[in-house]
N, C-alpha and C positions, 0 to 999 in steps of 0.2 A: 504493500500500500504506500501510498504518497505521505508524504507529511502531514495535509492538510485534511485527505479522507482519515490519516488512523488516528487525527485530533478530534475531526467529529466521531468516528466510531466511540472511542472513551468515551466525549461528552455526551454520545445517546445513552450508551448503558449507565453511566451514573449520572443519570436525570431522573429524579424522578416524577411520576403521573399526582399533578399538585395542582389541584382548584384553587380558585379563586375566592374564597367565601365572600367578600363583598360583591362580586357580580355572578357566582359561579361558573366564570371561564373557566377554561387549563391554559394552565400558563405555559406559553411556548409553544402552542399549538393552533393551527390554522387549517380554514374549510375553502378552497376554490371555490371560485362561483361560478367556474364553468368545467366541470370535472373532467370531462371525455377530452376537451380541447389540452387541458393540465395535462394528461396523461399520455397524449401524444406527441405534445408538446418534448417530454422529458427524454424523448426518444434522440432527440441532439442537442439539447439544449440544459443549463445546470434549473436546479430548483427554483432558484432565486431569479433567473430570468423570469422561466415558465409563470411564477404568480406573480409577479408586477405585468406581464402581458395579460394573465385570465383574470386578474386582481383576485382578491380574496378578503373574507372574513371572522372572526374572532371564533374558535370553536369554545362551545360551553357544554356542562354535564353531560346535558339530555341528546349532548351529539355523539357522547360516545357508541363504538358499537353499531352508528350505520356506516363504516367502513370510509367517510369521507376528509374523518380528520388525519392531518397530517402534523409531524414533529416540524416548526421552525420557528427559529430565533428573528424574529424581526430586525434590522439594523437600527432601527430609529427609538427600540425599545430602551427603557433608562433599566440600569444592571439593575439585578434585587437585591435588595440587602441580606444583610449575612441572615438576622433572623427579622421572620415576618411573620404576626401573628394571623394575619389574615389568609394565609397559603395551608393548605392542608395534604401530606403525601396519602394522596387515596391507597397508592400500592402497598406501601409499608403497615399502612393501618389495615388494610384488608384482608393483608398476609397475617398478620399477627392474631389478628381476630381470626381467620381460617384455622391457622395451625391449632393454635387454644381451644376451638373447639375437636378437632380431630384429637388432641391429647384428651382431653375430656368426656370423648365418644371411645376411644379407644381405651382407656381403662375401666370406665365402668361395664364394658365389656369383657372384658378379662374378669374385674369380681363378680359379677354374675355367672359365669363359668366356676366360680370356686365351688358352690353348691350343687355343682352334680358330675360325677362318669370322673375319668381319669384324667389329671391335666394336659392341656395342651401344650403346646410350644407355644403360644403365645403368651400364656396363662403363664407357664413358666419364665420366660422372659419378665413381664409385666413384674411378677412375686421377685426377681433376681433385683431388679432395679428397687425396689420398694425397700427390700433387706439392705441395698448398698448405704441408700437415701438414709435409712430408717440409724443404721451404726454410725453412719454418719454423724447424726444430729446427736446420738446418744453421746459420741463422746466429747463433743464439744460441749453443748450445751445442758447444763448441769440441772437446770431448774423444772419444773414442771411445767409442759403447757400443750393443751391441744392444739393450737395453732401453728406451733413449728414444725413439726414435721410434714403434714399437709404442705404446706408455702414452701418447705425446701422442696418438695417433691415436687413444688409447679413449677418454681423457677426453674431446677435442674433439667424437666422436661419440655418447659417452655423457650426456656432458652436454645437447648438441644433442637429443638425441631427448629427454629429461625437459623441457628446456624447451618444447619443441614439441608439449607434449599443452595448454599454455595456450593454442592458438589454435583448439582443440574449444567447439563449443559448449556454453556453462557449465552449460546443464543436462541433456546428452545423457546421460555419463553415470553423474550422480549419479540423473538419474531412473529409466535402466533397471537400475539396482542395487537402488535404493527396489521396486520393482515384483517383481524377484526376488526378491526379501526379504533383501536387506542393506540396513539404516537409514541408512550412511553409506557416499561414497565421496570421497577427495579426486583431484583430477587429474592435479594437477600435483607428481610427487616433488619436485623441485628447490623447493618451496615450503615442504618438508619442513626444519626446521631437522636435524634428525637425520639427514636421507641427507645433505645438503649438508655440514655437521662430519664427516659417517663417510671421506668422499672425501677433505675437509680433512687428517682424522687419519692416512689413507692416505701421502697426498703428505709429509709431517711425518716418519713412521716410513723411507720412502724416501731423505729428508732423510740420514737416519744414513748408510743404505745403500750409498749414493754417497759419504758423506765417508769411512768405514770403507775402504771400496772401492779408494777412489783417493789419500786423502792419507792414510788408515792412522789409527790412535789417539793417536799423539803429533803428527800434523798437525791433528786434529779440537780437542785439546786446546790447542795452541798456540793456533790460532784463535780461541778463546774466552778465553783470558784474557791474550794477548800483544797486544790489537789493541782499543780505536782505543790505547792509551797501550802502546811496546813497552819494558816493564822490568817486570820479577817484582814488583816493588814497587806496581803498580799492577794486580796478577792480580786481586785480589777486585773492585776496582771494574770493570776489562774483563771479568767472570764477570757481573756485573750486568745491565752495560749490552748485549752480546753474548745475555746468556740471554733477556734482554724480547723481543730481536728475533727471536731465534728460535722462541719460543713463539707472539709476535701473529702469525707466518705462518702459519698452520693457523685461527687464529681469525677474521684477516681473509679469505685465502681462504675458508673456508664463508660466513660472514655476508654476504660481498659478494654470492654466487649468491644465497643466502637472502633478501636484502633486495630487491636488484631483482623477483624473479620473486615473491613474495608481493606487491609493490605493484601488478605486472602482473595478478595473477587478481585481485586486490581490486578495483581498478579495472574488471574485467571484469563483478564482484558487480554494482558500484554500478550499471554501463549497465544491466545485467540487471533494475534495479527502478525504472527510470524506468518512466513508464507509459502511452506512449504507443508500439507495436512501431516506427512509423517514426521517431519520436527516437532509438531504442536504434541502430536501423538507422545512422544518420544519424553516431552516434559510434562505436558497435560498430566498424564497417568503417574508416575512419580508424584507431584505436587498435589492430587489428588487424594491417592492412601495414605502421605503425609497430611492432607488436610482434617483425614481423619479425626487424626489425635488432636491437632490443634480444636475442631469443632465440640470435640466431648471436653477436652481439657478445660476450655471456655466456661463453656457450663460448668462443668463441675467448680471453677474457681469462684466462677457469678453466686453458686449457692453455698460454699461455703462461707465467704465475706458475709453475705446476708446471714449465715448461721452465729459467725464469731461477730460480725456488729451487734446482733442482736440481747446474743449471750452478754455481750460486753454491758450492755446497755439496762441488764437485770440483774448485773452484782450488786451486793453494796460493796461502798469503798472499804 
């Protein structure tokens, strides 16, 4: 590929499919207004010619899906900002809501099989991972509660499943989306800086939950400003030093999922534009059974931080 095709190749695949909530456009995406001429058009001529001759239109929700929206950057469009609370990634959220329910569908299927006939391979799987999950929490966290073990057992499988759509072939399906007439699709939620901070921010507000919970508001508060130095005289500087730490835990857990698994589909780009299929081949698969480990290891890191924050968070000092 050229320069300038494998700059757009990258920036199609890590675009994501993002409405507009004040108007419901998508943003970066456009409808011909005269489709057959567009498409003939494209037959010698670049994109950007073809719609300034047929002109074209702003595509919004209710247009996805009749196959006429196309991905393009407009030249005249002003950049987006880094964050905008008005843009919503339909992809990332819709994957994330999918998978969580097929975890959801999918185990309560396995325990309903506990109560009859001999187990299955599934059943067994399902019971292997629950056991992992379940020692897991035991040995960390010391205190009683029904809620832990459940939460680790979502996050480690919720997580798991978002990472596990980066070992799909990278252009399966952003192209059958393209072809349905959505312009953009990303794959991999957990690539999402926004689902990964929303889980972060999850685990952070639970933080309280637990402290409120178990050592009460005068133990939460002691904590913080009686600890690393223990005399009132030193509360504002232990408020300081106690509040950084508490706050960078929601920011390093997201960012940590965030950073691996975006370097993993990036990397997956780049094999994608080599240009020979059996080079791709040759690295593809290697960086794949190695993506493996990286995909579970993720998880498994996401749920144990959320296990030891949480622990942390129902000591007393």
């Amino acid at each position: 590929m050229s320069g300038a095709s494998s700059q757009e190749y990258i920036g199609h695949h890590l675009h994501f499919l993002q409405v507009d909530l004040s108007d419901g456009s998508i943003v970066d995406a456009v409808i011909p207004k005269e489709p057959a001429i567009y498409e003939q058009c494209l037959l010698g001529n670049s994109q950007e010619q073809c719609l300034e001759a047929t002109g074209y239109e702003q595509c919004y929700f209710s247009d996805l899906f009749s196959g006429n929206c196309i991905a393009y950057e407009q030249p005249t469009a002003e950049p987006s900002s880094l964050v905008n609370l008005s843009h919503l990634n339909l992809d990332s959220l819709g994957l994330t809501i999918i998978l969580g329910l097929i975890f959801v569908a999918l185990f309560r299927y396995g325990a309903r099989k506990t109560r009859s006939g001999v187990p299955t391979k599934l059943q067994c799987f399902i019971e292997m991972i629950f056991e992992f999950v379940q020692g897991t929490v035991t040995s960390i966290f010391k205190r009683k509660s029904a809620l832990i073990a459940p939460l680790s057992l979502t996050v480690f499988m919720w997580v798991f499943l978002m990472n596990l759509m980066d070992l799909l072939p990278i252009d399966l399906l952003p192209h059958t989306a393209t072809v349905n007439g959505v312009p953009y699709f990303r794959v991999v939620p957990s690539a999402d800086v926004n689902i990964t901070l929303s889980m972060a921010c999850g685990v952070f507000l639970l933080i309280f939950y637990f402290s409120f919970t178990n050592i009460g508001v005068k133990g939460f508060v002691k904590a913080y400003t009686l600890h690393p130095f223990h005399h009132w005289v030193f509360a504002p500087v232990n408020l300081i030093l106690e509040g950084v730490s508490l706050l960078s835990k929601p920011v390093s857990l997201g960012l940590r999922l965030f950073g691996n698994m975006y370097a993993g589909e990036m990397i997956f780009i780049l094999i994608a534009l080599l240009p020979l299929w059996w080079i791709q081949w040759v690295l593809n698969v290697p960086w794949a059974l190695f993506h493996i480990l990286i995909v579970t290891l993720q998880a498994f890191i996401f749920m144990v931080l959320t296990i030891v924050y949480l622990s942390m968070a129902s000591e007393e000092d």
